[in-house]
N, C-alpha and C positions, 0 to 999 in steps of 0.2 A: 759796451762792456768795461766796468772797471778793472782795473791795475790793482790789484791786492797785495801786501806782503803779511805774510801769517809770519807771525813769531814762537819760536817755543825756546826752553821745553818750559816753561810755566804760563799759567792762566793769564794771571796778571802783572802785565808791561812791567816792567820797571820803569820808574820816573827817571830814564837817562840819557843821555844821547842817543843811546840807538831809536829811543821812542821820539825824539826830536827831529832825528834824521827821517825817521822814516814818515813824520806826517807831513817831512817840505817836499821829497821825493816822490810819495805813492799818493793814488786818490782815496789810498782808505786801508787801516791797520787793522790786524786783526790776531784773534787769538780762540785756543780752543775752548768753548766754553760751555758746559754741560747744562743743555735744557729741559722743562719737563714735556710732556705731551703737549700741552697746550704755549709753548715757546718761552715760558717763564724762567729765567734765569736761577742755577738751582744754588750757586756760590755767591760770595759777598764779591762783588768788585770795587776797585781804589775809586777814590774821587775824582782820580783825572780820567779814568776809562766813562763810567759815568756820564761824563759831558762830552768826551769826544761820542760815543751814542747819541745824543741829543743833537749835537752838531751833525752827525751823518760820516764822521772820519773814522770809526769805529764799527765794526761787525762782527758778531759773536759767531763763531761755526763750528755746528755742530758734532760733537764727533758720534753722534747717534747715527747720519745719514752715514757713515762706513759700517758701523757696529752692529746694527738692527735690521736695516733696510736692506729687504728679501734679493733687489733687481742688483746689491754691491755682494753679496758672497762670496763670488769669488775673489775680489781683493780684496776682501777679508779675511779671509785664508791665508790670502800672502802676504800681510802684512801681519798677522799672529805668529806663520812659520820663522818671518824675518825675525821679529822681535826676540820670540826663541830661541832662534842659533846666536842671536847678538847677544842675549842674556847667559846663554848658558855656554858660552867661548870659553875658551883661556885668558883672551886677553882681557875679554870684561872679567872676570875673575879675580885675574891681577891686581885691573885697576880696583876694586873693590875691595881688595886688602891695600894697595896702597892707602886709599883714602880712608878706612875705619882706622887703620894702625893699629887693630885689636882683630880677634877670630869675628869674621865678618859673621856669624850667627850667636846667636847670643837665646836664651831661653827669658830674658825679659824683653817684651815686646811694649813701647809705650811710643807716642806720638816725636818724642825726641828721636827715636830713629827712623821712626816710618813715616813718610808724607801720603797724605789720604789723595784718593783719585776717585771720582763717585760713580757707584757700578754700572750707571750709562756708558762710561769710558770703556768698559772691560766687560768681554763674552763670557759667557760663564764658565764654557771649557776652558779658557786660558786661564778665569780665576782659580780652577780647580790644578791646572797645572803648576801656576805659580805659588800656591800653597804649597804641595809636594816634594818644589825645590828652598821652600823659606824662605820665599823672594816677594809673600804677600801671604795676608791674613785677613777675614774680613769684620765688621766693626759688627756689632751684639745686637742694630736693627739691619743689618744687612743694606745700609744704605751708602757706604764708604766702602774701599776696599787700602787696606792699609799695605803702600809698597814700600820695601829699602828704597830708603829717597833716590838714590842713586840708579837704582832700576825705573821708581818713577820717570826721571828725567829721558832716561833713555827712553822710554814707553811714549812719551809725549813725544820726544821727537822723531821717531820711524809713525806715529801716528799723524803727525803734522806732512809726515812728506804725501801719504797718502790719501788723507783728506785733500790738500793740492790738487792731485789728480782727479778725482771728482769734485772739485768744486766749482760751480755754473760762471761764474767771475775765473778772471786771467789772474790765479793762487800764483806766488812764490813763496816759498819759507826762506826763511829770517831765520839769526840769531846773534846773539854774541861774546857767545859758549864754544871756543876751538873744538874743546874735547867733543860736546854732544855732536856738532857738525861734522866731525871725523867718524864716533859711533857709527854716524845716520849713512858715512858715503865710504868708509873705507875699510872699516873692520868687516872680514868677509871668512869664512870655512870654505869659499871656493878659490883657487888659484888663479882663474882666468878674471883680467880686470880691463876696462874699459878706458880707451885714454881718451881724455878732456881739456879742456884749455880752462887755466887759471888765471885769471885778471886781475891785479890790484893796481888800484890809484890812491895813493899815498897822499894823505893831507892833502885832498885835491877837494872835499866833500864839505863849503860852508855850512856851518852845524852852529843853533841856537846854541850859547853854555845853558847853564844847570840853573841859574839865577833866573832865566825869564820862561814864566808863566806858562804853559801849556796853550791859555787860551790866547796870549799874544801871538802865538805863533801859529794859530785857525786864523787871526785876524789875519796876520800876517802872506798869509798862505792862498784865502780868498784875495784879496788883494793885489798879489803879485803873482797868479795864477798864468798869467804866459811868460814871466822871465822863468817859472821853475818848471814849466813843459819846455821850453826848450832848452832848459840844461840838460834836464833828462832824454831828450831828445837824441843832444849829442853823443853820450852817453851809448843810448841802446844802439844809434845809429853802430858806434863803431863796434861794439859787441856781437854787432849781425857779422857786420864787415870780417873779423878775424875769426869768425865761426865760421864759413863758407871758406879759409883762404886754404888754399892746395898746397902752400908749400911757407917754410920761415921765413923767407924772402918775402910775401904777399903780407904777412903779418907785420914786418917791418915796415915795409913801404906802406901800408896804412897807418899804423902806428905814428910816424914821421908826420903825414896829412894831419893826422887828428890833432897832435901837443897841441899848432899854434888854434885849434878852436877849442881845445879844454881851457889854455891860458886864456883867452877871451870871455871865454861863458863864464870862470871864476872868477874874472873881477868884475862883468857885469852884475851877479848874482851877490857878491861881496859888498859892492857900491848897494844896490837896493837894500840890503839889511841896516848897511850903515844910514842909509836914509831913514829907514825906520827907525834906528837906535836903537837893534835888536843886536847885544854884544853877542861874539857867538868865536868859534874856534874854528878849527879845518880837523876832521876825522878822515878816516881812511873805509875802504870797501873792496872786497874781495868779492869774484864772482866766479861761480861755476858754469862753465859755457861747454856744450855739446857741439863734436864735428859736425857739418852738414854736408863738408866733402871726405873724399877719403881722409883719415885720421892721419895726423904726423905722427909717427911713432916713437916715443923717446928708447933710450937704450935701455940695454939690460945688465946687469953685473950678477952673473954666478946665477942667471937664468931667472931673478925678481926684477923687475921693472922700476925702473930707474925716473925721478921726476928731472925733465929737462928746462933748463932756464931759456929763454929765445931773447929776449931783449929787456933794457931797464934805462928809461927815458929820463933823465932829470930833468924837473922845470921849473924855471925861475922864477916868481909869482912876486910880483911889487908893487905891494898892496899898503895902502896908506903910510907909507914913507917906510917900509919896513920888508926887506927883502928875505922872502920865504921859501922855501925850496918841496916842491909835491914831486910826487914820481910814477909812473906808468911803467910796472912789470908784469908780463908775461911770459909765463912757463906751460910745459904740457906737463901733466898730471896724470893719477889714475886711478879711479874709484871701483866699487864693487861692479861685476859685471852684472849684476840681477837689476840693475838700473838702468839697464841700455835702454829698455822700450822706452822708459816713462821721459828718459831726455832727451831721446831721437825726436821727438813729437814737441819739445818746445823748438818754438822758434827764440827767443832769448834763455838771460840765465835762467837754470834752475834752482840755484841755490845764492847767497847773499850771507856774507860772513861781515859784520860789519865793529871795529875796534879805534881805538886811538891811537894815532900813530906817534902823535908829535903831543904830549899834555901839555908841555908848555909854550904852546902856539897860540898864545891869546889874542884876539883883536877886538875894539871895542868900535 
C-alpha cells in the first residue's frame, strides 16, 4: 500500500516547495481531479502534473467515488451537511467579507469572481442549495458549476478530507493554505471539541529550492530511495511514539530520544543532496496527530478550550560550514469534535500543514 498525500484546495499543485517537499517525502502526490466515465481526465493539468503521471508519483482521485457511488451515501451526506454549516457560519461569513472588501453578493456574476468546479464535483441537491444562498450558479451547458472562489476552496477542502477516508491507498491531506486547514478542522456550530496533538519541526525539512526541475528531483528520489525512507521513518516513528504517550512527561522524554536522530537524519539527508548538487533550503511541517491513549487535556479559560504548549526543542544543525538552528514543538490543540471517528482510526497524522519557516536559509 502506498503512502499518499492529497493536496487541496486546488486541482493543480502549485509548482512550489510544498510540491517539492512532498515528492521527496511521499510515494505519490495527489490531487482531486474530476474524471469522466471511462477515467479520462476532464480539466487541463500543468506540465509538471503531466509527467509526474507518467513517472507513477502522481494520482488523480476521483471525487466521483464520494459523490455518485451508491455503497459511499452515507458520508456523502456528512460531508454535504459539514460543508453547509461551514459555509453558512458566521465566521465563514465574516471571513467573506473580510476578503471581498465589497457586499460579498453582487448581481454581476462573471468568472472574475467565481471559480468553476465541474458538476462531477457537486450533488445536485447541494447545487440547488447553494444557488439559494448565492454561493453558486451553474454555467449555460450545465457542465461547470460556478462557486464564490472562496466557498470553492473551502468545498475542495472538507472534500479532500473525506475522499481520504475512502480511499484504497494510506490518503493524508496536505496543504499550505493556514486558513483552508483551519476551515477543514476547527471552525465548528458545535461546542464540544476534540483534543489532539500538534507537531512542528521548524526548518528541520531539506527541501529542493524553486530553481531545480521537477524531474531532477524523480531522479533524485528514485536514487536515493532509502536515505528518504528513513528519514521519514524517523519522522512517523516519533509521531507514533507521542501519540500513544499518557502523560507531558512521556512526550518530553521522547522528544529528548528523538533531537539527536533528527540532527542525524538531516545532515545525512542534507550531504546526499549536496552530492547530487540539488540546491535546496530547510521548510517546516506541522502535523495533526490523534490521542491513542487517554487525551492530555489542555486548560480552559472562561469555559473554551485553551491550546497548551508541552515543549520547544532547539536544534543546532551544522551544515556545510554554516550553523542553522530547526526546532521541535509540541502543543495540545483542539479541532471540531465531528472528526473524532475519522482520526481515532489513523494510526499516524491526519493532517500535514506544510510552510517556510526560515526563506532565508539557503544552502547550496
Amino acid at each position: 500500500m502506498k503512502k499518499t498525500i492529497l493536496y487541496y484546495p486546488t486541482i493543480n499543485i502549485p509548482n512550489n516547495s510544498w510540491l517539492r517537499n512532498s515528492l521527496l517525502y511521499w510515494d505519490e502526490v495527489s490531487s482531486i481531479v474530476p474524471m469522466s466515465w471511462d477515467d479520462n481526465i476532464l480539466v487541463n493539468l500543468s506540465d509538471d502534473i503531466k509527467f509526474l503521471i507518467d513517472e507513477g508519483e502522481f494520482r488523480p482521485i476521483k471525487p466521483e467515488d464520494l459523490i455518485t457511488k451508491t455503497d459511499n451515501w452515507k458520508i456523502s451526506e456528512q460531508f454535504a451537511k459539514e460543508f453547509l454549516e461551514i459555509a453558512t457560519s458566521e465566521s465563514f461569513k465574516n471571513f467573506l467579507e473580510i476578503q471581498n472588501h465589497l457586499n460579498r453578493f453582487t448581481n454581476r456574476r462573471t468568472e472574475y469572481d467565481y471559480l468553476k468546479i465541474h458538476n462531477n464535483k457537486v450533488s445536485g441537491s447541494l447545487q440547488q442549495q447553494l444557488e439559494e444562498i448565492n454561493l453558486a450558479f451553474r454555467s449555460d451547458n450545465y457542465e461547470w458549476i460556478f462557486f464564490e472562489k472562496h466557498t470553492a476552496y473551502l468545498y475542495m477542502s472538507i472534500l479532500a478530507k473525506y475522499l481520504a477516508e475512502i480511499d484504497n491507498e494510506f490518503t493524508t491531506i496536505s496543504t499550505d493554505n493556514k486558513i483552508y486547514e483551519n476551515f477543514n478542522f476547527k471552525q465548528s456550530v458545535f461546542e464540544n471539541k476534540l483534543p489532539i496533538i500538534s507537531c512542528n519541526f521548524n526548518n528541520l525539512l531539506p527541501t529542493p529550492n524553486l530553481s531545480i526541475p521537477i524531474k531532477e528531483i524523480v531522479k533524485f528520489k528514485k536514487r536515493r530511495k532509502d536515505n528518504l525512507n528513513h528519514f521519514r521513518k524517523l519522522i512517523t516513528t516519533y509521531e507514533s511514539k507521542i501519540s500513544k504517550a499518557k502523560s507531558n512527561q512521556e512526550i518530553k522524554e521522547a522528544s529528548i530520544l528523538f533531537q539527536d536522530e533528527i540532527i542525524n537524519g538531516v545532515l545525512d539527508l542534507e550531504k546526499t543532496l549536496n552530492d547530487a548538487r540539488l540546491k535546496h533550503s530547510f521548510k517546516s511541517l506541522k502535523s495533526l496527530i490523534s490521542f491513542k491513549s487517554a487525551p492530555i487535556v489542555a486548560g480552559t479559560v472562561g469555559g473554551i478550550a485553551e491550546k497548551l504548549n508541552i515543549l520547544n526543542i532547539p536544534l543546532e544543525l551544522k551544515i556545510t560550514g554554516l550553523a542553522a538552528t530547526g526546532l521541535i514543538n509540541v502543543s495540545i490543540d483542539y479541532i471540531d469534535y465531528r472528526n473524532e471517528k475519522r482520526v481515532k482510526l489513523r494510526e499516524s497524522p491526519f493532517s500535514y500543514l506544510y510552510y517556510a519557516r526560515n526563506k532565508n536559509l539557503t544552502l547550496k
